[in-house]
C-alpha positions in Angstrom: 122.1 139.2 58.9 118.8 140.6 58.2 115.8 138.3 59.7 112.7 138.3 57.5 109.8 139.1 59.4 106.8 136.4 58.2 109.9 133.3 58.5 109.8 134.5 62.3 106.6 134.4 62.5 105.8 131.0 60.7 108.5 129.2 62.5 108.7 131.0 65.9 112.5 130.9 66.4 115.3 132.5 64.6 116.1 129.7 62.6 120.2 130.9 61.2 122.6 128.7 60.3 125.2 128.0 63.0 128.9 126.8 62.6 129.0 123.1 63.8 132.1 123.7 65.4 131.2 126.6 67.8 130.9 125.9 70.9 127.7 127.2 71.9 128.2 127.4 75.7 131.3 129.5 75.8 129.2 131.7 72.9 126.6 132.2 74.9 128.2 133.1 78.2 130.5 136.0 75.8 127.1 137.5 74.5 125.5 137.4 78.3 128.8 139.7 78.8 128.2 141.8 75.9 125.5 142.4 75.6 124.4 142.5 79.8 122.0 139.4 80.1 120.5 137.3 82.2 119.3 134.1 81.4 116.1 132.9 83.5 115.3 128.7 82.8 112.4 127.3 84.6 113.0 123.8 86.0 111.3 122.1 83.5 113.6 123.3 80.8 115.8 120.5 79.1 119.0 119.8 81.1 121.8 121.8 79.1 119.5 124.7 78.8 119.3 124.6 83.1 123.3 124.1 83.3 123.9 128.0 81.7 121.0 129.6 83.4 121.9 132.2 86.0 118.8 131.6 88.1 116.6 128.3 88.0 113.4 128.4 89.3 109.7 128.0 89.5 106.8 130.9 88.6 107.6 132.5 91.9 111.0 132.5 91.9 111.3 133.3 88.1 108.7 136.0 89.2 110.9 137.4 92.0 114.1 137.5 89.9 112.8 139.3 86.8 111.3 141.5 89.4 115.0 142.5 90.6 117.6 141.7 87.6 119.6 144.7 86.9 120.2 143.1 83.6 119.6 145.0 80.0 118.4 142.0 78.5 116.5 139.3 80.0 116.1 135.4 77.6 113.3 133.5 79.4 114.2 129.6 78.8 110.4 129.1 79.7 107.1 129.1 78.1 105.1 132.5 76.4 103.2 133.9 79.8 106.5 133.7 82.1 108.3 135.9 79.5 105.2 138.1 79.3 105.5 138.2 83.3 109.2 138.8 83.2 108.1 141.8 80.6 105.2 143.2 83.1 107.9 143.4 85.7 110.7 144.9 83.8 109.0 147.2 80.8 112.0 148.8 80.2 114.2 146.2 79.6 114.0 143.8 76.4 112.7 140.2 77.2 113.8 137.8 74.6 112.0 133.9 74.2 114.0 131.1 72.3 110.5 130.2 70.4 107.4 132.4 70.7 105.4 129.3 70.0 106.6 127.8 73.2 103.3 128.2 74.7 100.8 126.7 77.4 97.9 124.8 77.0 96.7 126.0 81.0 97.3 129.5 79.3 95.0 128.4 76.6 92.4 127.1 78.3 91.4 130.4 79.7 90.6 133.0 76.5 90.8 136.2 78.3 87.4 137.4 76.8 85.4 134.5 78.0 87.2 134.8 81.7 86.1 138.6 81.3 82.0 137.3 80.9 82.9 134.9 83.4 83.7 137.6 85.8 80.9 139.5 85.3 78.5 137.0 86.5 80.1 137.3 89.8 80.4 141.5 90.5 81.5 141.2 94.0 84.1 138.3 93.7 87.7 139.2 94.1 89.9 137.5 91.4 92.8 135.3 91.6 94.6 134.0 89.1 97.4 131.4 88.8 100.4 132.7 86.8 100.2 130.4 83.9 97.6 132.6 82.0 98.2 135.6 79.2 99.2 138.9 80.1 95.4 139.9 79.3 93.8 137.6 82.0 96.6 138.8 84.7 95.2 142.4 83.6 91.5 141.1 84.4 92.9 140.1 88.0 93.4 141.4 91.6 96.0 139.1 92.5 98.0 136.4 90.4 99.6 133.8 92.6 101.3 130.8 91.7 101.6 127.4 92.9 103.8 128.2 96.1 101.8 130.6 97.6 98.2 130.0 96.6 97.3 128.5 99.6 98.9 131.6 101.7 97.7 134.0 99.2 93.8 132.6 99.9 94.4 132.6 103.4 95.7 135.9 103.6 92.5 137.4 102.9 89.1 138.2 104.6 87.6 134.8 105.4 84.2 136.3 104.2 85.9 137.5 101.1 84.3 136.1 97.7 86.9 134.3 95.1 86.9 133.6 91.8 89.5 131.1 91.0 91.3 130.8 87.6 92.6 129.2 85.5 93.1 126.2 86.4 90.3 123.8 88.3 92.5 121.5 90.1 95.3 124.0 91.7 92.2 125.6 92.8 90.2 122.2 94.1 93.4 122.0 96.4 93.6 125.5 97.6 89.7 125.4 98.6 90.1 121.9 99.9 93.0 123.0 102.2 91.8 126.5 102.9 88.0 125.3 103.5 87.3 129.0 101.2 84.3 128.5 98.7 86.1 129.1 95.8 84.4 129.9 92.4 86.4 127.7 89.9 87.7 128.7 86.1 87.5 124.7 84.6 91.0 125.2 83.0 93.8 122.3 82.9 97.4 121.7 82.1 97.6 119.1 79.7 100.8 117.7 81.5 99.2 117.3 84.7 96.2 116.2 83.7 97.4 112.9 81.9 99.3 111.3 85.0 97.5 107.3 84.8 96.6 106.1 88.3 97.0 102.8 87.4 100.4 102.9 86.4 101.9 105.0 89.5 100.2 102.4 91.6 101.9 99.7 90.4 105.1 101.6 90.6 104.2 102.0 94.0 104.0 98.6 94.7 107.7 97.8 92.2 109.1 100.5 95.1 107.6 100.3 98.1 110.0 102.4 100.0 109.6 105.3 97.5 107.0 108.8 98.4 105.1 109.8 95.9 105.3 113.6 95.6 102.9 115.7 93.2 102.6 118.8 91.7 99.1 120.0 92.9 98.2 120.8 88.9 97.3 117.2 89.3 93.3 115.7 89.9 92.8 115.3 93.3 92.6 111.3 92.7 96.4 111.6 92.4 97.3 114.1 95.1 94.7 111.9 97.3 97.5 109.2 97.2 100.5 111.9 97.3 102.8 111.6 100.6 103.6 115.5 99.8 101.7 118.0 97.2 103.6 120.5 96.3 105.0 123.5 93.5 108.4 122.3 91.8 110.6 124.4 94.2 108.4 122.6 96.9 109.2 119.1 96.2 112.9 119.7 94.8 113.1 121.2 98.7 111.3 118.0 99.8 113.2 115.6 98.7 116.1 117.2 99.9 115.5 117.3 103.5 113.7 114.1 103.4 114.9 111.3 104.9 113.5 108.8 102.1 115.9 107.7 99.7 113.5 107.4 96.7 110.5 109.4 94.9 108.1 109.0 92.7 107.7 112.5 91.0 104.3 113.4 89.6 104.7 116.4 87.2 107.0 117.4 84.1 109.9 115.4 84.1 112.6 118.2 84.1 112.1 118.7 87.7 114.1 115.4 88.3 117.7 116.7 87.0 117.7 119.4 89.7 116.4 116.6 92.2 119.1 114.3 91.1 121.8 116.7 90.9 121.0 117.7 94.9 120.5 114.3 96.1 122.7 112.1 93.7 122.8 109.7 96.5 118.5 109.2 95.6 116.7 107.6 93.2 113.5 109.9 91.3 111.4 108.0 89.0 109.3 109.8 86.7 105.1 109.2 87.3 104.4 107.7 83.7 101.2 109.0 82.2 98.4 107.4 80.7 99.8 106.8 77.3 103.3 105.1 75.9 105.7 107.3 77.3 107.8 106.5 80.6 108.1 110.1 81.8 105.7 113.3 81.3 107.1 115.9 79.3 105.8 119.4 78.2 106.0 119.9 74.5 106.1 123.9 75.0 108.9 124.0 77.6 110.8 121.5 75.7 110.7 123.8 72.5 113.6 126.0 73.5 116.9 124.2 72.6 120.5 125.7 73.1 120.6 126.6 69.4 117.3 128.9 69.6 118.6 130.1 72.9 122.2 131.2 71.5 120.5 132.9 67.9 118.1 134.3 70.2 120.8 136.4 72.0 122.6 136.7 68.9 119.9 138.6 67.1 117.9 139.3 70.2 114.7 137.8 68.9 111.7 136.7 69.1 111.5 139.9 71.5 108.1 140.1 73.9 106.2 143.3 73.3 102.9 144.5 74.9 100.5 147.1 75.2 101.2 149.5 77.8 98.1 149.7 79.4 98.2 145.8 79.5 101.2 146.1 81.5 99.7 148.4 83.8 97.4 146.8 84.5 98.9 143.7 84.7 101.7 144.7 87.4 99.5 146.1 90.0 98.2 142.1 90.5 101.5 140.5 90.1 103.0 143.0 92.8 100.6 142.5 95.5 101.2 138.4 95.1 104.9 139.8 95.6 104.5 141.8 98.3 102.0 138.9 99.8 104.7 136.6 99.6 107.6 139.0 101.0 105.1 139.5 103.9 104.3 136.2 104.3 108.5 135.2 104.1 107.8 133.3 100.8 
């Protein structure tokens, strides 16, 4: 079947017509085998899409396996910049996304060209930036880090050592708040995080007093100020299991909580409600990629990710030094 170009790129996904009566999983798994893929779902992925993944992670992890997949094809069940990191790693192999419009709006706070003035007002600043940005802003870095090793990856440097910070404000709030660095700060946000309602997780609080309230440290520091653990979403899936509380109240995107709940069935998790009509916290990117865009995605092995060469170039050198930071560090 030929796919026409401009309907791609209006709509994002391959958008075929599937037989009703195919059973997608079993589909899926015979095209990994065909056609040597590997399918790479961060935790915030819907719950089917998590079940046929062959790794499950968070930016690191996702990081570390794209790194070292032997696979021909990788699909990234994720959002845009963790494909385009997956591609940075692996240039020779094709990355696939379920829907190129599955994007980020912490990615999009951060236009590359406006981080590049940025950096000039600060010549003798090294420059970190968190993973959830474009390809283009990892190529304007020194180091990319992501939630789980931010801390370490500050720490690990000269503690006379200028930093620029980017893109988002409040990861980097924490990491100069528990480093005591002076960080220059990009003021970018995830919408997701940024929406969590105070009010509303007290009052939870007080409906379960026996439950911790763990949170992602994307959050304003009002909320991790009240957090009985701040951490990335391989950190508090990790928490809560070796925890000895039997309930959680989970501040950041709701996926999280079906990996939580699948390794601690015996628990209860109870989504931190944000400041709106909704009960849990989703992401609208991440929850773009559905089992139907994931299986014509293999099928026709598109949307594919391409970039510039000399992007990835320049790109990898500050993704592998956050890798070999980590390694060195045991992350």
């Amino acid at each position: 079947m030929e796919i026409v170009n401009y309907e791609l790129q209006a709509k994002g996904y391959i958008d075929a017509p599937i037989d009703p009566s195919l059973d997608l999983i079993k589909e899926i798994q015979r095209l990994k085998k065909e056609k040597n893929a590997v399918i790479l779902a961060h935790y915030y992925q819907e719950s089917e899409i998590q079940d046929i993944a062959d790794y499950i992670g968070d930016s690191l992890g996702l990081s570390q396996e794209a790194a070292k997949t032997d696979a021909d094809v990788i699909v990234f069940a994720g959002v845009h910049f963790m494909a385009e990191t997956a591609k940075i790693l692996s240039p020779a192999k094709k990355v696939l996304l379920p829907d190129a419009k599955a994007g980020c709006s912490l990615s999009d706070s951060c236009p590359p060209h406006l981080f590049a003035k940025f950096k000039e007002q600060y010549p003798d600043h090294l420059v970190i930036t968190y993973v959830n940005c474009t390809a283009e802003l990892k190529a304007l870095s020194d180091i990319v880090c992501t939630s789980s090793n931010a801390v370490q990856i500050v720490e690990s440097l000269p503690a006379d050592r200028k930093i620029i910070f980017g893109p988002d404000r409040n990861l980097g709030a924490y990491v100069k708040k528990k480093t005591g660095r002076d960080l220059v700060l990009w003021n970018g946000a995830c919408m997701v995080h940024e929406i969590f309602s105070q009010d509303k997780i007290d009052r939870l609080k007080c409906e379960h007093p026996d439950a911790k309230f763990i949170a992602h440290p994307e959050c304003e520091d009002h909320i991790l100020a009240i957090a009985d653990y701040v951490g990335s979403t391989a950190g508090m899936l990790k928490f809560t299991q070796t925890d000895a509380a039997q309930a959680y109240i989970v501040a950041t995107e709701s996926g999280i909580l079906y990996q939580m709940q699948k390794a601690s069935p015996h628990k209860t998790f109870i989504p931190a409600p944000p400041n709106n009509a909704c009960a849990c916290n989703d992401c609208p990117h991440m929850k773009l990629n559905t089992l139907e865009k994931l299986y014509n995605c293999l099928k026709y092995e598109s949307p594919e990710i391409l970039l510039p060469e000399d992007v990835i170039l320049r790109a990898q050198r500050p993704i592998e030094r956050m890798l070999e930071i980590s390694a060195s560090l045991g992350l």
